[in-house]
N, C-alpha and C positions, 0 to 999 in steps of 0.2 A: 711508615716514615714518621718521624718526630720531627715537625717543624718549627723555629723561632722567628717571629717578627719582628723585626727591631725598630722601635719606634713608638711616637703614641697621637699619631692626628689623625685626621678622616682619612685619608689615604691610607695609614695601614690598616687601621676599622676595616676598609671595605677589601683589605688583602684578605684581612682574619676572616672575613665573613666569607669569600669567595674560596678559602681553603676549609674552612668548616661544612661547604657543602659534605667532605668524602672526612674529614678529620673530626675526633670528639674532643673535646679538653685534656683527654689524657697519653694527647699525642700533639697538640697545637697549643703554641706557648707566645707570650709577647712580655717583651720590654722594653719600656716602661709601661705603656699601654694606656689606656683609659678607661673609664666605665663602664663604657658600652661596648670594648672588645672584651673585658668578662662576663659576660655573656656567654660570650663562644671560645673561650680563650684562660689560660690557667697565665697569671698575670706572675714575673718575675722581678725581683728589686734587682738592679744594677748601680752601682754605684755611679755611674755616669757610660750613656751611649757612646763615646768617645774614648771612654777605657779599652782597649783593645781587649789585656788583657783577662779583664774581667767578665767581657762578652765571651771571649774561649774558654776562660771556667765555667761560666755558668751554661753553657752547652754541652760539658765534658760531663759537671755533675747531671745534669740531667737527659745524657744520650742524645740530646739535638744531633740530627742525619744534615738536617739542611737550614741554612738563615735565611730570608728574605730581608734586605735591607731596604728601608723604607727612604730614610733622610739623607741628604746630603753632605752630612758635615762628617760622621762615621766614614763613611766613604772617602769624602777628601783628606781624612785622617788614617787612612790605610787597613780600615777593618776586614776589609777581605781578603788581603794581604797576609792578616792574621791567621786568620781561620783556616785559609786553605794550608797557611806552614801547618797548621794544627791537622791538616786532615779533615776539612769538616767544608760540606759543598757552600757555595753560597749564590747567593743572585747579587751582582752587582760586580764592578769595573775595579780592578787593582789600582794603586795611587796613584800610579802615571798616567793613566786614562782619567780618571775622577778629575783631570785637571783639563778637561775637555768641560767643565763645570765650574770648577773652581778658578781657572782663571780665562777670563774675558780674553787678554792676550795669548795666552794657550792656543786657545779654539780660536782665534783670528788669525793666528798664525797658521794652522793646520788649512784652514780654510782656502788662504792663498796658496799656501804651497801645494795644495790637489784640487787648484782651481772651480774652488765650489763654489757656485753664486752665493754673493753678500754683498752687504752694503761696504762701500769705503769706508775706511774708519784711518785716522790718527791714534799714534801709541804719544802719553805723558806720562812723564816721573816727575817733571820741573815745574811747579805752579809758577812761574815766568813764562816759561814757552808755552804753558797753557794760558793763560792770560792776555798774551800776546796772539796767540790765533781766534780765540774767539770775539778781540776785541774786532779783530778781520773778517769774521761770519758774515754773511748776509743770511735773512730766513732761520726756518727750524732743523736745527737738528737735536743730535741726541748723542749726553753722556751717560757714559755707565763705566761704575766701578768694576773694576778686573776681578775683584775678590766676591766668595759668596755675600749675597747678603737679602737674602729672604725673601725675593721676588721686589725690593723694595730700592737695589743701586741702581734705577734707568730714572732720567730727567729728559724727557722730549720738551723744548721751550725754543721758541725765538725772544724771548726775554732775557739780554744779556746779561744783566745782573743778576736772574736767577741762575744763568750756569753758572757764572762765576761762582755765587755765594755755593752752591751743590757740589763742582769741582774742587774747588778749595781745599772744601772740607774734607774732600774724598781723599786729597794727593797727602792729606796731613799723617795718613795710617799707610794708603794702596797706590799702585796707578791706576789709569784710566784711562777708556777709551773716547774719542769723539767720533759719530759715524753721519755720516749722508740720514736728513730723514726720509724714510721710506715709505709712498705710499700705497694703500692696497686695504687690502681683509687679513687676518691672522687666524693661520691654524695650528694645530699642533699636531705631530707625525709620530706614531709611537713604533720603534723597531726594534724586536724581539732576536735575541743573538744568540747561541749557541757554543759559541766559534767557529763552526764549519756551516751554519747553513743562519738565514736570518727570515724571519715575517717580518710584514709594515701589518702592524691592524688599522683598526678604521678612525679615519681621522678625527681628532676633536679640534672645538674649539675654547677657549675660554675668555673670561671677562674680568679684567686686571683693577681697572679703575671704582672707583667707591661707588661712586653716583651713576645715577641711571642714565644713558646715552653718552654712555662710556667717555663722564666727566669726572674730575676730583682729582685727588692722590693716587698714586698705584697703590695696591694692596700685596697679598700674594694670595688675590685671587677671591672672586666674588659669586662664582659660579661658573657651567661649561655645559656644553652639550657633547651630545656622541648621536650620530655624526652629523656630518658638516655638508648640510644639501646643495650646496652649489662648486662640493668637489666630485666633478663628473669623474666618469671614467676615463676620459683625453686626461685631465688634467692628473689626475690619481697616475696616468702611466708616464706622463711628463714628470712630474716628482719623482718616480721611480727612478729614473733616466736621466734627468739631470742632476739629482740634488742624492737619493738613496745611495744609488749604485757606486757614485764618485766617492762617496762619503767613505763606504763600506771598504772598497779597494784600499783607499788612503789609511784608514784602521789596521789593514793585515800589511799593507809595507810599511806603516809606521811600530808594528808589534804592539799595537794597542787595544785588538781584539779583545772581548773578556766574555763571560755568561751570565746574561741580565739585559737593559731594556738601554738604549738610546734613544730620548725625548729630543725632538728636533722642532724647533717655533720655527715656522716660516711665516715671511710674509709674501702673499700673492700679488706679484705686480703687474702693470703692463707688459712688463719686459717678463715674465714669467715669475716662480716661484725662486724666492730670495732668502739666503737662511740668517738669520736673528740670533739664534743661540743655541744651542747645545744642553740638556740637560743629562746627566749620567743615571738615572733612577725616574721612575711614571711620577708625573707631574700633579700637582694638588691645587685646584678642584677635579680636574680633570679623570683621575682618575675612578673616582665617584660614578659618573654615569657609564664610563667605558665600561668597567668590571659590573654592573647590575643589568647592564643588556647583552654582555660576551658570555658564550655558553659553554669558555673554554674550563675543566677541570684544573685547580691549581694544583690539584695532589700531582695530576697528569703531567701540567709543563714543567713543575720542580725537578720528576722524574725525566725530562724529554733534555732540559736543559744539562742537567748534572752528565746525561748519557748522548748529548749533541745527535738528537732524534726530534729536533721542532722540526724539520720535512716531513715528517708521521702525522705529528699532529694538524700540520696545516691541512694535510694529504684530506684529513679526515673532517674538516669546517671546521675544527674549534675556534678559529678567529673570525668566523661568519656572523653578524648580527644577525641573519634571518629574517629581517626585517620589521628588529626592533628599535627606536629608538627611545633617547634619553634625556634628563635635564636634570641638573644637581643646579640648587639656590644654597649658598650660605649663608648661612644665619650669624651675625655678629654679636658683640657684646658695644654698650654704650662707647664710644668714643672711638672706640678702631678705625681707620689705621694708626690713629695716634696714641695718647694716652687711655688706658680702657680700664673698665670695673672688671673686679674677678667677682668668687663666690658667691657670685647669685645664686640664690636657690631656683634650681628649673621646675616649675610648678604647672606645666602639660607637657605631653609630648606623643607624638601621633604613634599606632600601634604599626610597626612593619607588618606588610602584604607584600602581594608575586609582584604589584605594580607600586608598590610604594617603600621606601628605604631610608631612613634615617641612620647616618654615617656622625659616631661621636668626632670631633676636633680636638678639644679641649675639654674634659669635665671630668670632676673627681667624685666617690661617691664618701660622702660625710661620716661622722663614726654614730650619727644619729640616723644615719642610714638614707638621708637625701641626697638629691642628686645637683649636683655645682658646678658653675661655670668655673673654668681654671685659664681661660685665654681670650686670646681677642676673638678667632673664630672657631666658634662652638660648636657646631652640627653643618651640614651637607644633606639637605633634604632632597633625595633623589626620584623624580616619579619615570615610569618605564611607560612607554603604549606603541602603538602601529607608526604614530606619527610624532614629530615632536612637540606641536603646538597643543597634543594631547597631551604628551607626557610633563609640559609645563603646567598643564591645568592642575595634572593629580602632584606635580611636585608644589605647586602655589597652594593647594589645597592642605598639602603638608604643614607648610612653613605657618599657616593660619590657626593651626592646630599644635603649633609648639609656642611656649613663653615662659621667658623669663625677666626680670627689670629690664628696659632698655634695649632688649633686641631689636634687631634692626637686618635688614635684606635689602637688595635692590632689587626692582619691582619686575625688570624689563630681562630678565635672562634669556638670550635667545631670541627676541622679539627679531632683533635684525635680519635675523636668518630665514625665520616662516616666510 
């Protein structure tokens, strides 16, 4: 099998890497890629990941069997769409689905109509009638833009002038949702689909805000564990049952099935678990510690997925941790989430072992042959052990051991949860 990545963050890093277990370079391809998936990975130029059609020629010239689509935005631009007219497998949701992702109102509407717990929300297009209900608010809630936008369009505030200034701006381009604030813990629900048959694997969580005790700006993401010790088993078969199962039905009467992963944020409330959003592709950081303690073969589920045979694999543990767990810390670049420095030259970087994983984000390697930041988040320092408050020690122990100007981590990943 000849497989392509598409994409270039820690998240598809740790695809490349999880498919390089059974794959050598002259069968596992990425684009655009970064530094650290040439490594394991024979890197291809594309003119733009959003090019449809230049993703299906450069899989044509070079026999690609199957894509792995990484981002979001190929997707809600119809790349699988493509590929499969082209004859060529893929992982990931046709365009009508992708908008399970792509638009906030989409997936709220989908939501209500197969009654799947979520928060109340208001639909605006009119910055008047938006102005005029929030002027009527009491308390916190939360807007967010309908449209993608990088882990970065949600505003939680009881500060009415900060929604207004946030909305505003939003309805100037998209619409926007207003929802109920919700309170609880947040996990994340990863569900692997076939079309005929589906796994949930094992839950993670992650950590959105900048600062430590989950203050600041949102990011797209500061760090995650795999998994999430205070999702018991009641609770693990109640998500199944209320929130999986409803979800799943609603997909094949809606004809929105597809072959590839549904990311589902919930929040755990009093009232039970609550769904947040919808993602169409495995979520970033998250992804990071799931795939460096899952001991599933990717050569295996590309193969299981293309042939709707994930009931084999599950049959067999591949979605079992075994009773590992995980902690990915991201490592940022000076100023992120706002304005940030590129091209630092990275001048340490810790050596991967069974229990220790460094996942590139952003870095490009120089024609002087050094290695540079090219983003706001740089690396996904991931440590693996029995426990998680272990495998924070060896992933801290990583992040200690990597530098470059101005990096910067949040201190506290997972602390909550121990």
């Amino acid at each position: 099998m000849k497989v392509l990545v598409l994409g270039s963050g820690a998240r598809e890093h740790a695809v490349v890497w999880k498919f390089s277990e059974t794959l050598g370079k002259d069968s596992l391809f990425a684009a655009p890629g970064n530094a650290g998936m040439a490594e394991a990975a024979t890197l291809l130029t594309l003119s733009s990941e959003t090019d449809n059609e230049a993703v299906v020629k450069v899989c044509r010239d070079y026999g690609i069997d199957f894509v792995f689509v990484g981002p979001e935005i190929p997707l809600a631009n119809g790349v699988v769409d493509a590929l499969t007219e082209a004859g060529i497998a893929a992982f990931g949701p046709h365009k009508e689905a992708a908008q399970l992702e792509s638009s906030k109102v989409f997936s709220k509407e989908f939501m209500n109509r197969h009654r799947i717990p979520t928060a109340e929300a208001q639909e605006f297009q009119n910055p008047d009638d938006f102005i005029a209900y929030i002027e009527k608010t009491n308390g916190k809630v939360v807007v967010k833009k309908s449209g993608l936008a990088a882990g970065k369009g949600v505003l939680e505030s009881d500060d009415k002038k900060a929604l207004l200034e946030f909305g505003t701006e939003i309805l100037k381009t998209d619409k926007l949702l207003v929802e109920e604030f919700l309170s609880g813990y947040e996990i994340s629900i990863f569900v692997l689909m076939d079309g005929k048959h589906y796994a949930i694997l094992p839950p993670c969580a992650d950590f959105k805000k900048a600062g430590d005790g989950d203050n600041g700006p949102n990011t797209g993401g500061m760090g995650a564990i795999c998994p999430v010790p205070c999702v018991t088993p009641e609770l693990k078969k109640e998500i199944s049952k209320e929130i999986v199962e409803p979800v799943m039905a609603g997909l094949q009467k809606d004809g929105l099935t597809y072959k590839g992963l549904l990311y589902i944020g919930l929040m755990i409330t009093a009232d039970g678990p609550k769904v947040l959003e919808f993602n169409v592709r495995f979520g970033d950081p998250e992804t990071q510690p799931l795939l460096a303690a899952l001991p599933c073969c990717f050569e295996f589920l590309a193969a299981a997925l293309r042939d709707q045979k994930l009931d084999e694999l599950e049959t067999e543990g591949a979605f079992d941790l075994a009773g590992k767990a995980a902690v990915g810390v991201v490592v940022a670049a000076e100023g992120y989430p706002g304005p940030y420095k590129k091209n630092c030259e990275v001048t340490a970087l810790p050596e991967n072992r069974s229990d220790l994983t460094v996942f590139h984000a952003a870095t490009v390697r120089g024609e002087d042959g050094k290695l540079r930041t090219a983003g706001g988040r740089c690396f996904t320092v991931v440590g693996v052990a029995e426990t998680l408050s272990e495998a924070a020690k060896k992933a801290y122990d990583g992040v200690r051991q990597l530098h470059f100007e101005g990096c910067w981590s949040r201190s506290d990943i997972g602390k909550k949860f121990f």
